[in-house]
C-alpha positions in Angstrom: 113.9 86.2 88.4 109.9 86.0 87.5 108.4 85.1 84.2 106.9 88.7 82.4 105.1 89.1 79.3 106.0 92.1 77.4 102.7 93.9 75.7 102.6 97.1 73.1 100.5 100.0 72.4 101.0 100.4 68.7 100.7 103.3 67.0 97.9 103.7 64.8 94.4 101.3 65.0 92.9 98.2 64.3 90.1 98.2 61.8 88.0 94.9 62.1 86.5 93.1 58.7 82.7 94.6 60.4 84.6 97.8 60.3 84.8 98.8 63.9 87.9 100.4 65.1 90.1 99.6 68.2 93.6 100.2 69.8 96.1 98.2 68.6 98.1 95.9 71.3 100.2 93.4 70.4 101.6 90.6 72.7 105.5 90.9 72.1 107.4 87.6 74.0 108.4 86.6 77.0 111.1 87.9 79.2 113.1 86.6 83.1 113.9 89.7 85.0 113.7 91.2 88.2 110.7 93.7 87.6 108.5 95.2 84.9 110.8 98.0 83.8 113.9 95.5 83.6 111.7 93.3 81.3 111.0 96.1 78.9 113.9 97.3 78.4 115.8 93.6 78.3 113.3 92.9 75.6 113.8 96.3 73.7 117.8 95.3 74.0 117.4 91.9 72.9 114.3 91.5 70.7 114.0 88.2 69.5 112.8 89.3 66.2 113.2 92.3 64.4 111.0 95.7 65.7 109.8 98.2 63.4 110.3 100.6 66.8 108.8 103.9 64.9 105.4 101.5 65.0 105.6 101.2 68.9 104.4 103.7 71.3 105.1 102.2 74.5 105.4 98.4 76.0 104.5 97.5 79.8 105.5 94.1 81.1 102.7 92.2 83.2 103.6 88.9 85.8 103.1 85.4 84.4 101.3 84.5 87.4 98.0 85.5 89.8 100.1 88.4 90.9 97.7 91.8 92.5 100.1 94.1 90.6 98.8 92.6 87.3 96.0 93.5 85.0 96.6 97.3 84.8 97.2 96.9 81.1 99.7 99.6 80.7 98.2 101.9 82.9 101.4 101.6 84.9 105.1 101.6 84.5 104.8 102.6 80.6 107.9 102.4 79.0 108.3 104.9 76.1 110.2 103.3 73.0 111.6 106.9 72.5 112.8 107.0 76.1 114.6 103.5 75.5 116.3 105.1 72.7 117.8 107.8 74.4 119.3 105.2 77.0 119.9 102.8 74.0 122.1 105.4 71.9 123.7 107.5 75.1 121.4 110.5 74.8 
């Protein structure tokens, strides 16, 4: 098992106080699991808090170490929160 940290594209933007505007990730927790895709989707499972999902677009989960298939931030292996759902409820 490796160490992930799971990552968000929110929906909608972040307005700073000078008034510029940027996308709006958010650093969701920590995960163990075998890959990235497994670590997403123990997360979205198991949230250790509760997830306003509707306000999530997609999470990626990135190594906790010097790993060369890190820093793609989300580029790669998105995982959809509708696509989570589907699986979630049997779809």
């Amino acid at each position: 098992m490796t160490s992930y940290i799971v990552l968000a594209a929110m929906k909608g933007r972040f307005f700073s106080d000078s008034g510029n505007i940027y996308d709006n990730f958010q650093m969701m927790g920590y995960v163990e699991a075998g890959n990235s895709k497994d670590a997403v989707t123990t997360f979205f499972e198991q949230p250790p808090f509760p997830i306003r999902w509707e306000d999530v677009a997609y999470l990626w989960a990135e190594h906790l170490s010097d790993h060369p298939g890190n820093r793609h931030y989300g580029d790669y292996d998105r995982v959809y929160v509708e696509e989570l759902r589907r699986r979630w409820e049997g779809v």
